[in-house]
Every structure is written in structure tokens, then in C-alpha cells.
Backbone and ligand atoms as CSV (ligand in chain L), in Angstrom:
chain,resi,resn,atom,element,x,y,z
A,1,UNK,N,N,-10.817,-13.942,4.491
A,1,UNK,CA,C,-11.200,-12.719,3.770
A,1,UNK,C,C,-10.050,-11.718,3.757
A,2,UNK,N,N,-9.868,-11.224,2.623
A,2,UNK,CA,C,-8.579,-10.081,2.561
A,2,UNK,C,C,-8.887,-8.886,3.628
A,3,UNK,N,N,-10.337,-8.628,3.600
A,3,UNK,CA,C,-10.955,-7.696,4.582
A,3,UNK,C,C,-10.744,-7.632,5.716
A,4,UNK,N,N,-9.699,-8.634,5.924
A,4,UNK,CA,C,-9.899,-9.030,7.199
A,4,UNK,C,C,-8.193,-9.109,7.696
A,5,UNK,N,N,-7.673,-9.088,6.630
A,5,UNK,CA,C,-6.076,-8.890,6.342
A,5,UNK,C,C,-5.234,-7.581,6.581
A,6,UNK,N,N,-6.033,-6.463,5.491
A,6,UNK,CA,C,-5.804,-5.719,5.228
A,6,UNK,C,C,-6.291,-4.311,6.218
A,7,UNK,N,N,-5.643,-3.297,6.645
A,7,UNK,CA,C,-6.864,-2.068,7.074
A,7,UNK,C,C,-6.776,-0.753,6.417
A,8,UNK,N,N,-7.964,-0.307,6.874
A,8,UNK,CA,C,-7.916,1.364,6.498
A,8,UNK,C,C,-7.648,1.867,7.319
A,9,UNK,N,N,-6.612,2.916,7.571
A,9,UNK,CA,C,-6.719,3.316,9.008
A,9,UNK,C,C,-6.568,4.778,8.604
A,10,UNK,N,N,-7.284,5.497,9.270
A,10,UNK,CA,C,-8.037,7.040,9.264
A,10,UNK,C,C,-6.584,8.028,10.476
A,11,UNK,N,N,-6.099,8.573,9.514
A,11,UNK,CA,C,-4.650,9.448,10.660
A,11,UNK,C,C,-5.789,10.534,10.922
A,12,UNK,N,N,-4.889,11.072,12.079
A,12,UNK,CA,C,-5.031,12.226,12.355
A,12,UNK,C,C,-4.942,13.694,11.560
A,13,UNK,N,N,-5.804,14.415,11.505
A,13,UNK,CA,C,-5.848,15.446,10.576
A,13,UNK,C,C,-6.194,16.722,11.341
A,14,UNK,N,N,-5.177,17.377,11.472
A,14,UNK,CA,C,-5.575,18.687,12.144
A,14,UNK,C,C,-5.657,20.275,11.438
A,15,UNK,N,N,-6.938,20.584,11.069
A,15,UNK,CA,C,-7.260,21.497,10.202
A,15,UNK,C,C,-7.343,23.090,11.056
A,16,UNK,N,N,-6.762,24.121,10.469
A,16,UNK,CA,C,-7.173,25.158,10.710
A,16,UNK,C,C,-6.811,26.344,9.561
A,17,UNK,N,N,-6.955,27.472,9.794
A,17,UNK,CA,C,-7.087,28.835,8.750
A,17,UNK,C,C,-5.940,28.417,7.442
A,18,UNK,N,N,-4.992,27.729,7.657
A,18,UNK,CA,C,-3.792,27.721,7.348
A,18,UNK,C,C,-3.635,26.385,6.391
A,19,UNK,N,N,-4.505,25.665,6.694
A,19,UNK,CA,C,-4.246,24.327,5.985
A,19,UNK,C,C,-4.773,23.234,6.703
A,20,UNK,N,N,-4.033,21.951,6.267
A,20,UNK,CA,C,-4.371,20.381,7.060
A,20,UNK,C,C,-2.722,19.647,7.303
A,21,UNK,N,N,-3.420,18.978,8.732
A,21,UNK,CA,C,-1.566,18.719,9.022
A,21,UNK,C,C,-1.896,17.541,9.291
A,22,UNK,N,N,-1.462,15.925,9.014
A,22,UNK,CA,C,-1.736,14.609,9.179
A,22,UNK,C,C,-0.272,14.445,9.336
A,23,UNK,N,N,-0.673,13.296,10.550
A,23,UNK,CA,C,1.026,12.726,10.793
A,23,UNK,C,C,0.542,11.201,11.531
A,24,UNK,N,N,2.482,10.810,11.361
A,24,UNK,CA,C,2.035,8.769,11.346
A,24,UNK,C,C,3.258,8.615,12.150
A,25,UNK,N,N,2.837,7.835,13.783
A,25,UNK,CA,C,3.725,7.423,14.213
A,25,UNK,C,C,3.910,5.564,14.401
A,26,UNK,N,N,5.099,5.513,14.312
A,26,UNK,CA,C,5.407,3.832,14.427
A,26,UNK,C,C,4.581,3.173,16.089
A,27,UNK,N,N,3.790,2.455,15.346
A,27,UNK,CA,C,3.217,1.300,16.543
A,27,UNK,C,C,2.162,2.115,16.947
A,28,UNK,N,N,1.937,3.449,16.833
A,28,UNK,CA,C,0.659,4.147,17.126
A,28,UNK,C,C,-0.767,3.837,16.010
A,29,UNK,N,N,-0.160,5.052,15.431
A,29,UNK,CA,C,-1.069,4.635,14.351
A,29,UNK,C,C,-0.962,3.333,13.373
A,30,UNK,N,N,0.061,3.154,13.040
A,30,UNK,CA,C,0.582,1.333,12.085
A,30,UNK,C,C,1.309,0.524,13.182
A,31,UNK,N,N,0.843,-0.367,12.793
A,31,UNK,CA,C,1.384,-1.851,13.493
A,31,UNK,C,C,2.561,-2.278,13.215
A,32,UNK,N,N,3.795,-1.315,13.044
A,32,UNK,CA,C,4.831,-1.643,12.581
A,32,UNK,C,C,5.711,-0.449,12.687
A,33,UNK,N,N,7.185,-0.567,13.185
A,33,UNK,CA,C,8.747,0.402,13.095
A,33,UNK,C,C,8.791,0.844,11.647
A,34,UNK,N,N,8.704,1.742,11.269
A,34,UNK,CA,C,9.244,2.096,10.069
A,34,UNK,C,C,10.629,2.240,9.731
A,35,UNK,N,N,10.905,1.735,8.539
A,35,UNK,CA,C,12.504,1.658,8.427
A,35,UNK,C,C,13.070,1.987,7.166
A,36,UNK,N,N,11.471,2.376,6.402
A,36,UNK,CA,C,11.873,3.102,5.354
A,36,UNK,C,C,10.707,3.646,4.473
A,37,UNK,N,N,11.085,4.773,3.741
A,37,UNK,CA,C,9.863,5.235,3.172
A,37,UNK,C,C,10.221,6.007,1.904
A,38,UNK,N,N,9.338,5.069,0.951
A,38,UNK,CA,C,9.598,5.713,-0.720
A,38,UNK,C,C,8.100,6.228,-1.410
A,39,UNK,N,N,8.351,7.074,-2.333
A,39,UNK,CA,C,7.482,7.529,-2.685
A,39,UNK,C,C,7.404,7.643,-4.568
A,40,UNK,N,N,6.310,7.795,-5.101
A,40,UNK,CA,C,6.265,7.177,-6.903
A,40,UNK,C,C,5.724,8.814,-7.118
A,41,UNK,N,N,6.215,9.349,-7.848
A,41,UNK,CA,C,5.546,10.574,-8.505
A,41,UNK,C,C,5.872,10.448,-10.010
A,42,UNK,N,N,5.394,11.248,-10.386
A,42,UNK,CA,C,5.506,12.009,-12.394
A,42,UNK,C,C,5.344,10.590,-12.946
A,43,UNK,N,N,3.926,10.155,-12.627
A,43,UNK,CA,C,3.412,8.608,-13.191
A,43,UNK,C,C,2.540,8.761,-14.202
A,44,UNK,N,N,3.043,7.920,-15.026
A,44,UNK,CA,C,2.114,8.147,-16.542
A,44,UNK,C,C,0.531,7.375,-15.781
A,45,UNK,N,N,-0.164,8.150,-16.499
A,45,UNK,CA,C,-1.673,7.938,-16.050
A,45,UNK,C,C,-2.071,6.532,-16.731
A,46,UNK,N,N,-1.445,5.816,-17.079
A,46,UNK,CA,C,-1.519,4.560,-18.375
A,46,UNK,C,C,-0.806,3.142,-17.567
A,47,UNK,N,N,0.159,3.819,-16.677
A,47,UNK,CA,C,0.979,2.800,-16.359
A,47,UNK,C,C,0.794,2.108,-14.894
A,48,UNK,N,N,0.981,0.847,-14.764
A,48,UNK,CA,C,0.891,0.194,-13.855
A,48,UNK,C,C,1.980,-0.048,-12.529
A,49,UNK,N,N,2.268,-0.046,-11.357
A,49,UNK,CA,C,2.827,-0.381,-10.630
A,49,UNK,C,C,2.551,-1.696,-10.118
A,50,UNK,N,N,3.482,-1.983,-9.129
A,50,UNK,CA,C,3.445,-2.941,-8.302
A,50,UNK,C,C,3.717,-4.261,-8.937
A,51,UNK,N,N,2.766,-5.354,-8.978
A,51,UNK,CA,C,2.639,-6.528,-9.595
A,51,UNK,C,C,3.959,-7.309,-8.345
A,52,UNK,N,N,3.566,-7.217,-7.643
A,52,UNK,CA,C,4.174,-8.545,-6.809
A,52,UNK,C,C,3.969,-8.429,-5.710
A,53,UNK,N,N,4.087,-9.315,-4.459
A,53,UNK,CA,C,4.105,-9.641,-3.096
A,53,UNK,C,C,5.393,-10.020,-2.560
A,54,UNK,N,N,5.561,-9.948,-1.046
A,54,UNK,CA,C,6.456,-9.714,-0.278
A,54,UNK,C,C,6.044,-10.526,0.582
A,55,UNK,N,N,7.648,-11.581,0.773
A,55,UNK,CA,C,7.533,-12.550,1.941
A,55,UNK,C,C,7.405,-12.398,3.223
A,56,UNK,N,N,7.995,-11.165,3.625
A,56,UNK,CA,C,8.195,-10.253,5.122
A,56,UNK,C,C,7.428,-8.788,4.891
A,57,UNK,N,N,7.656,-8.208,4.096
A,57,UNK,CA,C,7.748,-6.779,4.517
A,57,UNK,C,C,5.860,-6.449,4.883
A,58,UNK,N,N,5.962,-5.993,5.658
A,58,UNK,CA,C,4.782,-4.790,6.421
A,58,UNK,C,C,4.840,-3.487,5.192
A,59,UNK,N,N,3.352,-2.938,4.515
A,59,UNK,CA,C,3.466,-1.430,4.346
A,59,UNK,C,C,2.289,-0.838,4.707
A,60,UNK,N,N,2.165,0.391,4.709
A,60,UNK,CA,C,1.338,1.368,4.545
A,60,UNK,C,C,1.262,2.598,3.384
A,61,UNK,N,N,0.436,2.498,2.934
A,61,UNK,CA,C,0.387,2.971,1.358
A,61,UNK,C,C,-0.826,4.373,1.807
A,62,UNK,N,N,-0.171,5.372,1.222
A,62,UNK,CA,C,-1.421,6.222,1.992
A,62,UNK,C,C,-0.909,7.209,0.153
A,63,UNK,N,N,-2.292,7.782,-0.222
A,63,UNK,CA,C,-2.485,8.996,-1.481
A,63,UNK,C,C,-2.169,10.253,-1.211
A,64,UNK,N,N,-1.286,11.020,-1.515
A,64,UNK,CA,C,-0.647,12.252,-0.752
A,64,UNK,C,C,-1.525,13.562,-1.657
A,65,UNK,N,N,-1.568,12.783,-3.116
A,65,UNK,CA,C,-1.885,13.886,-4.260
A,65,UNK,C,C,-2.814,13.113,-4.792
A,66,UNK,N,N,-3.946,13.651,-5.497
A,66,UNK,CA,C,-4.058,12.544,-6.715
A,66,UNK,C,C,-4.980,11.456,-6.023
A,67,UNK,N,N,-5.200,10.673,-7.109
A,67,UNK,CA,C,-6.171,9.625,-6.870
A,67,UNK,C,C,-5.395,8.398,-7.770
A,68,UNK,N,N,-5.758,7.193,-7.131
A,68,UNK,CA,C,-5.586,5.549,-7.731
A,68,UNK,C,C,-6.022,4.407,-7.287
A,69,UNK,N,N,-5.961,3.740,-8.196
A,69,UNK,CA,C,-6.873,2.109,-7.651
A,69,UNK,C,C,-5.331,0.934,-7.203
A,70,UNK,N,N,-6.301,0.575,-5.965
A,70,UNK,CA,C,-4.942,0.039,-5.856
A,70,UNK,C,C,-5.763,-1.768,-5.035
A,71,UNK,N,N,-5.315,-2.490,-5.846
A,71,UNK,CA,C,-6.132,-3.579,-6.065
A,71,UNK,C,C,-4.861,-4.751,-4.945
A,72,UNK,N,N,-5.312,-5.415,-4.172
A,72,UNK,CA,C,-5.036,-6.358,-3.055
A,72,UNK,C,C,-5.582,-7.876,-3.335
A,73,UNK,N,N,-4.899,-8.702,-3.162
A,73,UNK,CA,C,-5.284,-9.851,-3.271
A,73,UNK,C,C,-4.313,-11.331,-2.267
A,74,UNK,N,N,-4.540,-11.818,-1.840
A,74,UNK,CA,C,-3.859,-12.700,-0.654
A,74,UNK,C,C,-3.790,-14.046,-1.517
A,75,UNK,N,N,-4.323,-14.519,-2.695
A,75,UNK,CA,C,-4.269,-15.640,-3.696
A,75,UNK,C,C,-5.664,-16.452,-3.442
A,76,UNK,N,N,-6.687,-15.899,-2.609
A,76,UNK,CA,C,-7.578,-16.651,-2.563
A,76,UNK,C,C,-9.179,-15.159,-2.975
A,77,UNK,N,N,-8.709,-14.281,-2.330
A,77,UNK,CA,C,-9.526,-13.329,-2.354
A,77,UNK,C,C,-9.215,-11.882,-3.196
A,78,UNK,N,N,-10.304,-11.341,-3.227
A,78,UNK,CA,C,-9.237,-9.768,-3.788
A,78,UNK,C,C,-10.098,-8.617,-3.486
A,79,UNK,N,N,-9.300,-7.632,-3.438
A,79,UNK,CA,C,-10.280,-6.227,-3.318
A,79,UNK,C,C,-9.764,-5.333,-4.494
A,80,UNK,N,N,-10.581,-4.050,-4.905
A,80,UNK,CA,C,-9.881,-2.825,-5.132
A,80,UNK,C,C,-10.633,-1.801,-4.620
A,81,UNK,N,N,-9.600,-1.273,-4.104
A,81,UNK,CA,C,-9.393,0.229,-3.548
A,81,UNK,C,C,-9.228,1.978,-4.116
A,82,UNK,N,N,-10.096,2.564,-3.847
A,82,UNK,CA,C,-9.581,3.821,-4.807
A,82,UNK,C,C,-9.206,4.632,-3.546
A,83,UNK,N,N,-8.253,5.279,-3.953
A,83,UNK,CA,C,-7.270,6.130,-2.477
A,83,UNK,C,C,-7.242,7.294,-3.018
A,84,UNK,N,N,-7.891,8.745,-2.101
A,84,UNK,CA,C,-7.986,9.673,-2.762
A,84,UNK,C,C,-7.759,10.612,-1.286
A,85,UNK,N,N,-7.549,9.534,-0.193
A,85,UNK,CA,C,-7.775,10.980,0.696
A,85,UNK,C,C,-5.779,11.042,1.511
A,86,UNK,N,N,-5.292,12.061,1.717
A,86,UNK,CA,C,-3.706,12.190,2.583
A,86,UNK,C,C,-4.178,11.904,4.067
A,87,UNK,N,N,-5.106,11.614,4.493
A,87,UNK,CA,C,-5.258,11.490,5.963
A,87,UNK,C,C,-5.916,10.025,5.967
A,88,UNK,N,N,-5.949,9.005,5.033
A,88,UNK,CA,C,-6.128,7.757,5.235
A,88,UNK,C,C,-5.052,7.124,4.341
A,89,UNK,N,N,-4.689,6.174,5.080
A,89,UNK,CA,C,-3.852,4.734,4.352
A,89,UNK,C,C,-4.579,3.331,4.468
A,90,UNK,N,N,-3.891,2.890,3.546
A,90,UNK,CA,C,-3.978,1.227,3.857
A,90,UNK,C,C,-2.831,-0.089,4.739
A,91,UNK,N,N,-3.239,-0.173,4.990
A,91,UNK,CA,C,-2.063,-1.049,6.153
A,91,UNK,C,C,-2.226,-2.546,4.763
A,92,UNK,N,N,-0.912,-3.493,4.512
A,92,UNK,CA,C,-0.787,-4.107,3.795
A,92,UNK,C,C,0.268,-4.716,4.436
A,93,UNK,N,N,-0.623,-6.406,5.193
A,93,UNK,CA,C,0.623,-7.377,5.927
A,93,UNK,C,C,1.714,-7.944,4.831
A,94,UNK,N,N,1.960,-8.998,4.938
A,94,UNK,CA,C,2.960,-9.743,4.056
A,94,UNK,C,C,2.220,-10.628,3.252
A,95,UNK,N,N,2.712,-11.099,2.421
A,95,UNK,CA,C,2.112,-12.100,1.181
A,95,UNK,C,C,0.622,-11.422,0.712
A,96,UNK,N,N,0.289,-10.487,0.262
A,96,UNK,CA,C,-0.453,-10.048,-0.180
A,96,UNK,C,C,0.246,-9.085,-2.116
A,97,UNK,N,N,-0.652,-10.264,-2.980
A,97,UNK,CA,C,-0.466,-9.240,-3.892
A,97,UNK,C,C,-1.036,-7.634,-4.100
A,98,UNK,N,N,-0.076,-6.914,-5.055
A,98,UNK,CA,C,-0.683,-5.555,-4.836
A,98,UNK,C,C,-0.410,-5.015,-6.237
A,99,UNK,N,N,-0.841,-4.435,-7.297
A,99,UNK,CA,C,-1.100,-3.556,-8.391
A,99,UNK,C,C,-1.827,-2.299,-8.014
A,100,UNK,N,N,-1.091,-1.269,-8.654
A,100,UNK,CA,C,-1.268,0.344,-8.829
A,100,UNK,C,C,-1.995,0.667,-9.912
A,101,UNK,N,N,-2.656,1.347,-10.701
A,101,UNK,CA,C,-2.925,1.863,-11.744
A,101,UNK,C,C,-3.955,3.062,-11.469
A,102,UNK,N,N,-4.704,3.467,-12.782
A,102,UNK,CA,C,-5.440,4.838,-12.803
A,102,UNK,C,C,-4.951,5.842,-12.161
A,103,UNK,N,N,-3.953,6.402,-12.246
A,103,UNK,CA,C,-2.980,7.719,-11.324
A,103,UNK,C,C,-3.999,8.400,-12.083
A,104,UNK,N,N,-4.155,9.391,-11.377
A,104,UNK,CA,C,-4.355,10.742,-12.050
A,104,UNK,C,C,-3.154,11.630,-11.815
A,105,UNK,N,N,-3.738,12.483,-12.918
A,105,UNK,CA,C,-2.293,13.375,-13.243
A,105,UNK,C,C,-1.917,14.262,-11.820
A,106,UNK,N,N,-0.661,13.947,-11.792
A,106,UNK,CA,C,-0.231,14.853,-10.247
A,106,UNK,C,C,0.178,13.441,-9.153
A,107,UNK,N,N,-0.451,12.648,-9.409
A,107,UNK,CA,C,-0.933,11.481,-7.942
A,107,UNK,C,C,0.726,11.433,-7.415
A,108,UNK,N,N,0.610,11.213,-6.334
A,108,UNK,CA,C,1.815,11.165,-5.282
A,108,UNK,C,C,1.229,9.968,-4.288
A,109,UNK,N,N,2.203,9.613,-4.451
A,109,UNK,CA,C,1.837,7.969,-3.564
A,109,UNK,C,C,3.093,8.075,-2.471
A,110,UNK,N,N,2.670,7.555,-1.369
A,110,UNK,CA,C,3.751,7.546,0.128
A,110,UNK,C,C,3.562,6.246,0.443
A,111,UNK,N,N,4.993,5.523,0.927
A,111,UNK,CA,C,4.221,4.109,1.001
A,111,UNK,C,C,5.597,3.970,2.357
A,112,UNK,N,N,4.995,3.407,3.306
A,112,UNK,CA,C,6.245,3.588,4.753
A,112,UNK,C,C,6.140,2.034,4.695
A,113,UNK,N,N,7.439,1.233,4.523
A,113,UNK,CA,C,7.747,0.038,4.894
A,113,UNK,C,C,8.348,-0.023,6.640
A,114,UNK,N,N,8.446,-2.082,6.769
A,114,UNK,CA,C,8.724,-2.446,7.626
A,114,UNK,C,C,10.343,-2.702,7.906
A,115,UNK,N,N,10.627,-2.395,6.504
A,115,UNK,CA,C,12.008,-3.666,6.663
A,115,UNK,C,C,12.890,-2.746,4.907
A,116,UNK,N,N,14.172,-3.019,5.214
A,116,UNK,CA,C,14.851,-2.356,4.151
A,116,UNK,C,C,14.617,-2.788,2.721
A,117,UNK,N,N,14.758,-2.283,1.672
A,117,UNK,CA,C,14.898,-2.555,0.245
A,117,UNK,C,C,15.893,-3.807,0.599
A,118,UNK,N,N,15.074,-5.323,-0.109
A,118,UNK,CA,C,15.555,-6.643,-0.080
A,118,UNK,C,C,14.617,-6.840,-0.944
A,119,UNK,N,N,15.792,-6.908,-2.564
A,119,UNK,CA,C,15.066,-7.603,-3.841
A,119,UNK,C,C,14.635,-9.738,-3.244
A,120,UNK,N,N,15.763,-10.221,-2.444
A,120,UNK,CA,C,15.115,-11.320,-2.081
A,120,UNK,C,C,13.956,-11.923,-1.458
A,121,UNK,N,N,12.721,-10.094,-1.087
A,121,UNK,CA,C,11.785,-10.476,0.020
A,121,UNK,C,C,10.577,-10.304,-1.241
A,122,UNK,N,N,10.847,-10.093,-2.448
A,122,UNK,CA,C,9.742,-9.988,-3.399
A,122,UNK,C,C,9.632,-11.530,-4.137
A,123,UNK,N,N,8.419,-11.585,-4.116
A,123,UNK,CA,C,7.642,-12.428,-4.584
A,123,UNK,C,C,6.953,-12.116,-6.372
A,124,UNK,N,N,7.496,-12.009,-7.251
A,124,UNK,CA,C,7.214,-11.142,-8.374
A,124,UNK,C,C,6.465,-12.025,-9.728
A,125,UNK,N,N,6.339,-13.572,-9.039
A,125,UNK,CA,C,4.964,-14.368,-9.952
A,125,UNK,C,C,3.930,-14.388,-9.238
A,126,UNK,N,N,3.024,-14.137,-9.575
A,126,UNK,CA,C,1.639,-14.635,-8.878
A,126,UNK,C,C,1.145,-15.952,-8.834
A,127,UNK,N,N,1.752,-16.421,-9.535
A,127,UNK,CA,C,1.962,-18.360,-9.686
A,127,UNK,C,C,2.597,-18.802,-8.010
A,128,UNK,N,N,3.874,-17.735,-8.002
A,128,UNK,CA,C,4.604,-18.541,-6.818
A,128,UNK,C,C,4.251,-17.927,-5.384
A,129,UNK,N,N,3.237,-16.455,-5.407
A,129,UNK,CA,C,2.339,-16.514,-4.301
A,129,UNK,C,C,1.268,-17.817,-4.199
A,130,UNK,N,N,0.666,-18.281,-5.160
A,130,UNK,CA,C,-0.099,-19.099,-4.799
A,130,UNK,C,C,0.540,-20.626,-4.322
A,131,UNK,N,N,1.997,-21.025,-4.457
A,131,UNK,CA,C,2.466,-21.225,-4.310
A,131,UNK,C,C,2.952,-21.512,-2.661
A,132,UNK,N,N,3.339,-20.272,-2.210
A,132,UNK,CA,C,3.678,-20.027,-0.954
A,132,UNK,C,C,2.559,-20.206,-0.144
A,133,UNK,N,N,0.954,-19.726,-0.262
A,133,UNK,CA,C,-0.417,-19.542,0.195
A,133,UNK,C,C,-0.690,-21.028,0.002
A,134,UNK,N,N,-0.390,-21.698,-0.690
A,134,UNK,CA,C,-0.922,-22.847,-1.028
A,134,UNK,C,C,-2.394,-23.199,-1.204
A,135,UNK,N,N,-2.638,-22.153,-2.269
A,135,UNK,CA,C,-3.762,-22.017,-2.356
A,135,UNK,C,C,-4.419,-22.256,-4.272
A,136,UNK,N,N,-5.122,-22.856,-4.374
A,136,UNK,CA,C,-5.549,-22.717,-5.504
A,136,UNK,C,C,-6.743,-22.521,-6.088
A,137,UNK,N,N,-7.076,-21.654,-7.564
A,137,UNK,CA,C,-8.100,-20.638,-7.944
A,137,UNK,C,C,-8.829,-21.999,-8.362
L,1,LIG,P1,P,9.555,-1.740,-7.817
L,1,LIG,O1,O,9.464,-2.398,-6.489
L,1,LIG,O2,O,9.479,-2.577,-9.046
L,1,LIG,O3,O,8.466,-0.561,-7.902
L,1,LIG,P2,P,6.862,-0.659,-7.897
L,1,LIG,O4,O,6.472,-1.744,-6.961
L,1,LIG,O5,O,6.433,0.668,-7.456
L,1,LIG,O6,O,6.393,-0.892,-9.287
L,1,LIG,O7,O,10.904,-0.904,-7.835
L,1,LIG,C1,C,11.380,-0.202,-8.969
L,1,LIG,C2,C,12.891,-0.108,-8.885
L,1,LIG,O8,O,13.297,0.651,-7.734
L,1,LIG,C3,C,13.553,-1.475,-8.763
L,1,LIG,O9,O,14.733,-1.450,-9.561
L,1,LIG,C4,C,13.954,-1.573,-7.311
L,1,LIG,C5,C,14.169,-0.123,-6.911
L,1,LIG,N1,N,13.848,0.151,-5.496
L,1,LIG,C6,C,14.868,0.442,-4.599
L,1,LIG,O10,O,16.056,0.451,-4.944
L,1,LIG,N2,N,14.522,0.728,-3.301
L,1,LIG,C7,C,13.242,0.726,-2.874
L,1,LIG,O11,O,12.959,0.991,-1.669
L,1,LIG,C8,C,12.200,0.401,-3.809
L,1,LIG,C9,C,10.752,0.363,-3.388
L,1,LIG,C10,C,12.544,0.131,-5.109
């Protein structure tokens, strides 16, 4: 089960007169060193991200602004997700496909990897995840 792959994990959120303060430490809250962290803004509300899987990399994908569906699949199972809150992420192991869409206007996406920008660790057919999973629909 992807459910079983994947987590939600609920940060810390510390509210008072002033605002909300959420913060993410390596191996505390995620199961993983962070070693790098990019972020997608001024996204057409039309357009799609993602569309591929990763042989190695670890992420955590958490909604900073904004709302989106963000759909998971391991080649046998699938979920989608709507991410609307800055004090929850999704933890996302390796070989898991992943697609973005429905931004709403504003949406800010934070996504903390395991491992550096390596175009060789993407997996960018969904043919050749199933492939790797050895799995078939
Ligand atoms: P891509 O992974 O296709 O973005 P998304 O999964 O959000 O649709 O990356 C878009 C471009 O940015 C691509 O040319 C690779 C480059 N890029 C980097 O140089 N470093 C990075 O850390 C990331 C995530 C992408």
C-alpha cells in the first residue's frame, strides 16, 4: 500500500498574538539530512509539475501558501493528496511517482530533499518506474 510508503507528518506550530511559527529539523521531525531545499512559486493555476520518480532521493513536500493536489503513486497503487496546511508535509521515499497540479493562485510549495540536484537520479517515464518496481498494471 502507498499508505504505507508515504507519511503525513504534522510539524510543530507555535501560535501566539503575533502569528504561527513551524519549523523542521533533520532526523527529528523527517527521516532524513537535508541537503537541499527548492521551492515552485508564480505557478500558472493550469499547469502541472512533477511527472517523474527518483531512484535515491528522500523528500518532504510541505504547502507554505496556497493549496494543491499532489497525487503519489509507487506503480502498483496511488493516492491524491490536497495540501493546504504550512505546518503539515508529506514525507515521499524513493521510487515513488509524483504530479503537482490545481495551484491556487499564490500557492508556494517547499519541498526539502535528501541528496543534491542529480538529473541521473530521475526516473522521468512511468513505463521505466514500472520497470524498476517490476510491477505490472
Ligand atoms: P523539474 O524537476 O522538472 O521540476 P518539477 O519536478 O517541479 O516539475 O525541474 C525543472 C528544472 O529545474 C530542470 O531544468 C532541472 C532544474 N532543477 C535544478 O537545477 N535544481 C533543482 O534542485 C531542481 C529541483 C530542479
Amino acid at each position: 500500500m502507498i499508505t504505507e510508503k508515504i507519511q503525513t507528518i504534522h510539524l510543530p506550530k507555535i501560535t501566539d498574538p503575533r502569528g504561527s511559527l513551524s519549523f523542521i529539523e533533520s532526523q527529528r521531525h523527517i527521516p532524513f539530512n537535508i541537503k537541499r531545499v527548492y521551492y515552485l512559486y508564480d505557478l500558472d493555476t493550469d499547469s502541472e509539475r512533477g511527472g517523474h520518480a527518483h531512484t535515491d532521493l528522500e523528500q518532504f513536500i510541505i504547502c507554505l501558501s496556497g493549496s494543491f493536489h499532489l497525487l503519489l503513486d509507487d506503480g502498483k497503487d496511488k493516492t491524491e493528496l490536497h495540501l493546504n496546511k504550512p505546518w503539515e508535509g508529506i514525507y515521499v521515499p524513493n521510487m515513488i511517482w509524483r504530479e503537482m497540479k490545481n495551484f491556487s493562485s499564490g500557492c508556494i510549495l517547499l519541498v526539502l530533499a535528501s541528496e543534491f540536484y542529480k538529473e541521473q537520479d530521475y526516473i522521468r517515464s512511468y513505463q521505466e518506474l514500472l520497470k524498476f518496481t517490476n510491477t505490472k498494471r
